[in-house]
C-alpha positions as a Markdown table, in Angstrom:
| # | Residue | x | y | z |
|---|---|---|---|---|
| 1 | Unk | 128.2 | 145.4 | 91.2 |
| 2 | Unk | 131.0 | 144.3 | 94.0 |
| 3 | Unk | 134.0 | 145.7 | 94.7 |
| 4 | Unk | 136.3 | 143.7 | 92.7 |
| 5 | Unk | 134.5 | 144.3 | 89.4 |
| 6 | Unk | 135.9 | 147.6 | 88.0 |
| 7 | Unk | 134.5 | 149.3 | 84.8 |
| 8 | Unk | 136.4 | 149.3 | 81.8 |
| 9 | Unk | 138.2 | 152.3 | 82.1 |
| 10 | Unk | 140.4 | 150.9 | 85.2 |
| 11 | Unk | 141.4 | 147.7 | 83.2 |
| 12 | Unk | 142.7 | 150.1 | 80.2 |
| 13 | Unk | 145.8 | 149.3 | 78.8 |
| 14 | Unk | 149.1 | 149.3 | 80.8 |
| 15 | Unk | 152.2 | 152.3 | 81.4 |
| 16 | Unk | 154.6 | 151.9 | 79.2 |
| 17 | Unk | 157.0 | 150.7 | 81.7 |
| 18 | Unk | 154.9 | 147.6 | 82.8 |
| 19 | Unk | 155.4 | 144.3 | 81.6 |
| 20 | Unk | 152.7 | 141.9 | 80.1 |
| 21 | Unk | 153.4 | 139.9 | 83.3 |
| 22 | Unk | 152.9 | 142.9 | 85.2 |
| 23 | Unk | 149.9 | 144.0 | 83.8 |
| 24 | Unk | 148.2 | 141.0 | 83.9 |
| 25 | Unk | 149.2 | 140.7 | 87.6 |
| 26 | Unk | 147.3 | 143.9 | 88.3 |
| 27 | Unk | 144.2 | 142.6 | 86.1 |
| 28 | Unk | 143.8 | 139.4 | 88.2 |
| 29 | Unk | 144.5 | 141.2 | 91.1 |
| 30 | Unk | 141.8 | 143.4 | 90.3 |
| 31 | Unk | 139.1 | 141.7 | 89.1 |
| 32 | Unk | 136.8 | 138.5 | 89.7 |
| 33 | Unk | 135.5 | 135.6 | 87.3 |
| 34 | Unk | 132.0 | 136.4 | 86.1 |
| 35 | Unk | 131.0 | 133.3 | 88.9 |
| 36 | Unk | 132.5 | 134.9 | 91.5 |
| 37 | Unk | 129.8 | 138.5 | 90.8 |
| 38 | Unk | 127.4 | 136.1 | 91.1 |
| 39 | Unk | 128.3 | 135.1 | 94.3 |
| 40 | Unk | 129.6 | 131.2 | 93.1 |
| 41 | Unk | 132.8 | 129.7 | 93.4 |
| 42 | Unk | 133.4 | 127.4 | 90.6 |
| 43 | Unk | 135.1 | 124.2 | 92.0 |
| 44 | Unk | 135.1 | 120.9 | 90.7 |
| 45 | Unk | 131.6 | 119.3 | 92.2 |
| 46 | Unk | 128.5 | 119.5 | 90.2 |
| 47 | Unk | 126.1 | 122.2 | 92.1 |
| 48 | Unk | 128.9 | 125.0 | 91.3 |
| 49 | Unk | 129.3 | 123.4 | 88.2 |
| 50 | Unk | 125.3 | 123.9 | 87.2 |
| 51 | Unk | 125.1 | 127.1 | 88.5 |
| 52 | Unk | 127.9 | 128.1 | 86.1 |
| 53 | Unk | 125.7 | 126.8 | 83.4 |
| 54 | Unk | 122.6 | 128.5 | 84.3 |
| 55 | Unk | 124.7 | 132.1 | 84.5 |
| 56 | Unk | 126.5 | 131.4 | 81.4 |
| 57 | Unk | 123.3 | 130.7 | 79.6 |
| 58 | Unk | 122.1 | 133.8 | 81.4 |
| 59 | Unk | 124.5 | 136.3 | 80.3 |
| 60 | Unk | 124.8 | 135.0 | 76.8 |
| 61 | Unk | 121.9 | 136.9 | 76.2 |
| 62 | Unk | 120.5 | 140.1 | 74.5 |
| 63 | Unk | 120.7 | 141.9 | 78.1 |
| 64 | Unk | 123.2 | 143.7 | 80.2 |
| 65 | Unk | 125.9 | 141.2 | 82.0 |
| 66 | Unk | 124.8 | 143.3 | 85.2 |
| 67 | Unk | 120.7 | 141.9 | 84.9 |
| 68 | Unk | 122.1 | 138.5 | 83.9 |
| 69 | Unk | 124.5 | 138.4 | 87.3 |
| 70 | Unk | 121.8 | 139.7 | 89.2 |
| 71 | Unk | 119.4 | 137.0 | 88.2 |
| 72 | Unk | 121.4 | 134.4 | 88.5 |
| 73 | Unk | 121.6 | 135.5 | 92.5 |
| 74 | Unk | 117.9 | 135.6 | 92.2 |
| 75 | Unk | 117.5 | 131.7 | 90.7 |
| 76 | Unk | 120.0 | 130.2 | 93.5 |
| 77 | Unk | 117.1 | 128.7 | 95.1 |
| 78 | Unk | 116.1 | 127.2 | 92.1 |
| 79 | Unk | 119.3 | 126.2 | 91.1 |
| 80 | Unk | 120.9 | 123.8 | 94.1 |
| 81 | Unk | 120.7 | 121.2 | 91.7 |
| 82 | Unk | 120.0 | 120.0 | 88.4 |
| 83 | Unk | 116.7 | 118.3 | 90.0 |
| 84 | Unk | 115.4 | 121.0 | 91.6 |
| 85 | Unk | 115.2 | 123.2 | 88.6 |
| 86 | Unk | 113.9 | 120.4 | 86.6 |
| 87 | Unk | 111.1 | 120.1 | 88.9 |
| 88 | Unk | 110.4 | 123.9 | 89.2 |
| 89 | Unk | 107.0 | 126.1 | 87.5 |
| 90 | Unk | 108.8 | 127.8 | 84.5 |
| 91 | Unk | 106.3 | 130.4 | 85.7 |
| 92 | Unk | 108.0 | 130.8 | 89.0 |
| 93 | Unk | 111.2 | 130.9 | 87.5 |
| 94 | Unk | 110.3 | 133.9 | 85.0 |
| 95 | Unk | 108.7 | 135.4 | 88.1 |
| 96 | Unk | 112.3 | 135.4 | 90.0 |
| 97 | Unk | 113.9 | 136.8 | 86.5 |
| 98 | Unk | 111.5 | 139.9 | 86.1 |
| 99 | Unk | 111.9 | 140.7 | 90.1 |
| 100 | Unk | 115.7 | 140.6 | 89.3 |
| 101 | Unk | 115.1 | 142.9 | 86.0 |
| 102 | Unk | 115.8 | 140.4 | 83.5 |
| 103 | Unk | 112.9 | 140.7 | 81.4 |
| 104 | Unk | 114.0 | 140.2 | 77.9 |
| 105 | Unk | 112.7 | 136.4 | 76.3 |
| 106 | Unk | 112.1 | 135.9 | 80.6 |
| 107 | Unk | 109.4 | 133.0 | 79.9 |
| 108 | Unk | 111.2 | 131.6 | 77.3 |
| 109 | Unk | 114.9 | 131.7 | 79.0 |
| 110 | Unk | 112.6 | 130.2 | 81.9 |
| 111 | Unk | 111.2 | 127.3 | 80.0 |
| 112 | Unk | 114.6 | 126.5 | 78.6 |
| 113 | Unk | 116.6 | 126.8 | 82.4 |
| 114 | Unk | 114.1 | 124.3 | 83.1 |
| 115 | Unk | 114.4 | 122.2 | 80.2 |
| 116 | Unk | 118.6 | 121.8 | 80.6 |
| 117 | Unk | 118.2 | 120.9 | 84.3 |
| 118 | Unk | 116.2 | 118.2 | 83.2 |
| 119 | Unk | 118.3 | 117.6 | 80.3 |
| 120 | Unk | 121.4 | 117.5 | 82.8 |
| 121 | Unk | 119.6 | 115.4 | 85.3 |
| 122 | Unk | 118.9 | 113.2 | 82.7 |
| 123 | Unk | 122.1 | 112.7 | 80.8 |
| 124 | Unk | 124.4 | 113.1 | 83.2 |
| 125 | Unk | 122.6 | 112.1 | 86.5 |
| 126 | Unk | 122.9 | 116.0 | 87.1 |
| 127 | Unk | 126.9 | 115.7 | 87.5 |
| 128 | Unk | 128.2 | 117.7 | 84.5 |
| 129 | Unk | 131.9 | 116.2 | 85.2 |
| 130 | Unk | 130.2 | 113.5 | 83.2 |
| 131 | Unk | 130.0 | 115.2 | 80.4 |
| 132 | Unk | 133.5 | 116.2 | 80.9 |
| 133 | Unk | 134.4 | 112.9 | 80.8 |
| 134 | Unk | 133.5 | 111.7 | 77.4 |
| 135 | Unk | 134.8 | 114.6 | 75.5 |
| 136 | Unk | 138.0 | 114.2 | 73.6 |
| 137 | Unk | 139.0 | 117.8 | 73.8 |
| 138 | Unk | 137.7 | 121.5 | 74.7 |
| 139 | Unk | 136.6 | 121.6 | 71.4 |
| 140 | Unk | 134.5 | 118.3 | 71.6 |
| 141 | Unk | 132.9 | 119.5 | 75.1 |
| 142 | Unk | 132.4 | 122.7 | 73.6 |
| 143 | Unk | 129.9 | 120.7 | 71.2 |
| 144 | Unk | 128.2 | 118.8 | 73.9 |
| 145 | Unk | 127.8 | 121.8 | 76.0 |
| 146 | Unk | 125.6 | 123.1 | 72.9 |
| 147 | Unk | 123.2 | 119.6 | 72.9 |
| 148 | Unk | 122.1 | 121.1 | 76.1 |
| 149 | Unk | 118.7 | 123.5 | 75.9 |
| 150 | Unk | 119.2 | 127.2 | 75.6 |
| 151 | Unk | 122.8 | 126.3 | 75.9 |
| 152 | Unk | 124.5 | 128.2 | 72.5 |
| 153 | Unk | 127.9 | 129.3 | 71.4 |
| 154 | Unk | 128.3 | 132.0 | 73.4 |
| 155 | Unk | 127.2 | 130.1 | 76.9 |
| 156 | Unk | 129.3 | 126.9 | 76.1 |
| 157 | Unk | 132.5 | 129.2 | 75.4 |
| 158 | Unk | 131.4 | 131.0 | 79.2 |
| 159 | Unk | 131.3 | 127.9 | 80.7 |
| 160 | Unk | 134.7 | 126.9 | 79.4 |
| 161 | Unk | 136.4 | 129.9 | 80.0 |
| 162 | Unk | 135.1 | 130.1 | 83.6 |
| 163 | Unk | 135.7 | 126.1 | 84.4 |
| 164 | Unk | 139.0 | 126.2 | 82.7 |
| 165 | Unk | 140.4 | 126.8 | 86.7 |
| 166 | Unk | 139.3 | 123.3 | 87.6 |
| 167 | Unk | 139.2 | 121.5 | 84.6 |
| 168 | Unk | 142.7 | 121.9 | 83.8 |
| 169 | Unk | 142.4 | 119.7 | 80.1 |
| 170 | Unk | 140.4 | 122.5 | 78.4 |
| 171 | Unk | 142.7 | 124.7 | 79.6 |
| 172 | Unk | 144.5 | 127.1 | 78.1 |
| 173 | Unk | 140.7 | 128.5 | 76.7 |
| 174 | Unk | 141.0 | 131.9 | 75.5 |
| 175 | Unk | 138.3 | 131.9 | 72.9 |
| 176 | Unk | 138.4 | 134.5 | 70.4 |
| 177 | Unk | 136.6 | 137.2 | 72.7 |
| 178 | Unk | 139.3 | 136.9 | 75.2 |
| 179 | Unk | 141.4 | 138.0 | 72.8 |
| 180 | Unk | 140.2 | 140.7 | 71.5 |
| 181 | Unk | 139.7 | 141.3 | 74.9 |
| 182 | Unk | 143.5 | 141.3 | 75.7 |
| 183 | Unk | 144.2 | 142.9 | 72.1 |
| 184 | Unk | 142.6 | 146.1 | 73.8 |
| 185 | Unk | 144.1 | 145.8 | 76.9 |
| 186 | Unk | 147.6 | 145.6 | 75.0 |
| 187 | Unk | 148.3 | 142.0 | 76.1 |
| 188 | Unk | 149.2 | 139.0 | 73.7 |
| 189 | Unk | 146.4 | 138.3 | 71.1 |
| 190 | Unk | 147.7 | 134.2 | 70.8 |
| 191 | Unk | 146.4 | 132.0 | 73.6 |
| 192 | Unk | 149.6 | 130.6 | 74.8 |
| 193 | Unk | 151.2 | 133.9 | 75.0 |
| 194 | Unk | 148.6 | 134.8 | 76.7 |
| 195 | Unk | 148.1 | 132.0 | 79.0 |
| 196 | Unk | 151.8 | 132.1 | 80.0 |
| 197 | Unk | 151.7 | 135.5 | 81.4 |
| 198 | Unk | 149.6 | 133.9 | 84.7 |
| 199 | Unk | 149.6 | 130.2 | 86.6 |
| 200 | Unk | 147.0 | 128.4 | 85.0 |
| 201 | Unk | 144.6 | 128.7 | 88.3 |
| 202 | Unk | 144.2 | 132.7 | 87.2 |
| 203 | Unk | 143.6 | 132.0 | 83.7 |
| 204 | Unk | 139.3 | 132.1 | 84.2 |
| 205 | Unk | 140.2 | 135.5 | 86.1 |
| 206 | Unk | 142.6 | 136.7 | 82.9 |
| 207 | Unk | 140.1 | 135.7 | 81.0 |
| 208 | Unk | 137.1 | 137.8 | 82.5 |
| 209 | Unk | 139.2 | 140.6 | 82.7 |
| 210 | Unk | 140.0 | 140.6 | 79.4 |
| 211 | Unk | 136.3 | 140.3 | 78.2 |
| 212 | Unk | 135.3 | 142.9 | 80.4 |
| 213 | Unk | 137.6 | 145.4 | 78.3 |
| 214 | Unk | 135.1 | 144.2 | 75.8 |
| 215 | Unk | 132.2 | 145.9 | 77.2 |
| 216 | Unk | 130.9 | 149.3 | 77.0 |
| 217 | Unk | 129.1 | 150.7 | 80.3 |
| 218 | Unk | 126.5 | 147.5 | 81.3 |
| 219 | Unk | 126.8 | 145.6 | 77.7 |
| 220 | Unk | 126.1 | 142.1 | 77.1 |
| 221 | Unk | 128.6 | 139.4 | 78.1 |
């Protein structure tokens, strides 16, 4: 894992004499969005944007957050856009998955990656700002993000924590794993507390940090 992504114990709960705003200074000081692990910047264009939806559908999984980091690395050539994984062998995408160690439900997460890039491609002419577009609220894209194959609960609620950074009207989106999340880390457990500890351009950082408390060892996201 890189540098930035400490284990749990270093993200434990703060002194006595810090602040809220203190502590989560030092959490989004030391730690990275889930994106960034996988070696992604999230910004506002639609390849980052799909490859946030293939690792979010990814580490929503039965499998260790480490594996599902690890093979999203492994899918970037697969992943460039919406069309290229539409057009890929879902044998050759399981292939890349087992070589990264991700081999729970590989041929069938396969099928399905292949199945929302043609789904994406198809809807939103592989541009998921599209999507964005038409929803009335976080909630309402929340629901859409689930139309999309393999994409459940779990993934749609990544997505929107990780995107909230550049799609500033879902945010604040501190779904109820964030805050148990910050409940643990002995920050606010109400989503505008929460969110007004940082600027709203750390809140997908806040937010990974405080899932992470939520982990034990290599868990699932």
């Amino acid at each position: 894992m890189s540098a930035p992504l400490h284990a749990v114990t270093a993200l434990d709960a703060p002194s006595t004499d810090a602040s809220p705003h203190e502590h989560a200074a030092r959490l989004i000081r030391e730690t990275s969005t889930f994106a960034a692990a996988a070696g992604s910047t999230v910004r506002d264009t639609p390849a980052p944007l799909f490859r946030l939806l293939v690792l979010a559908c990814l580490l929503a999984a039965p499998v260790q957050h480490t594996t599902a980091i690890r093979a999203s690395r492994a899918l970037r050539p697969f992943t460039r856009t919406p069309a290229a994984l539409a057009e890929s062998d879902p044998a050759d995408v399981s292939r890349a998955l087992t070589l990264a160690g991700y081999w729970r439900f590989h041929h069938t997460k396969a099928a399905l990656l292949v199945q929302a890039g043609a789904d994406v491609l198809e809807r939103c002419s592989g541009d998921l700002r599209r999507l964005s577009a038409t929803a009335d609220s976080a909630e309402d894209l929340h629901r859409l993000l689930r139309r999309i194959p393999g994409v459940g609960t779990q993934a749609a609620h990544i997505v929107l924590r990780e995107a909230q950074g550049v799609w500033p009207d879902v945010a604040p989106y501190l779904d109820e794993r964030v805050l148990r999340g910050a409940a643990t880390l002995g920050l606010p457990a109400h989503p505008e507390e929460l969110a007004d500890l940082v600027d709203p351009f750390d809140l997908p950082r806040l937010a990974a940090a405080c899932v992470r408390a939520t982990l034990g060892g290599g868990s699932r996201e």
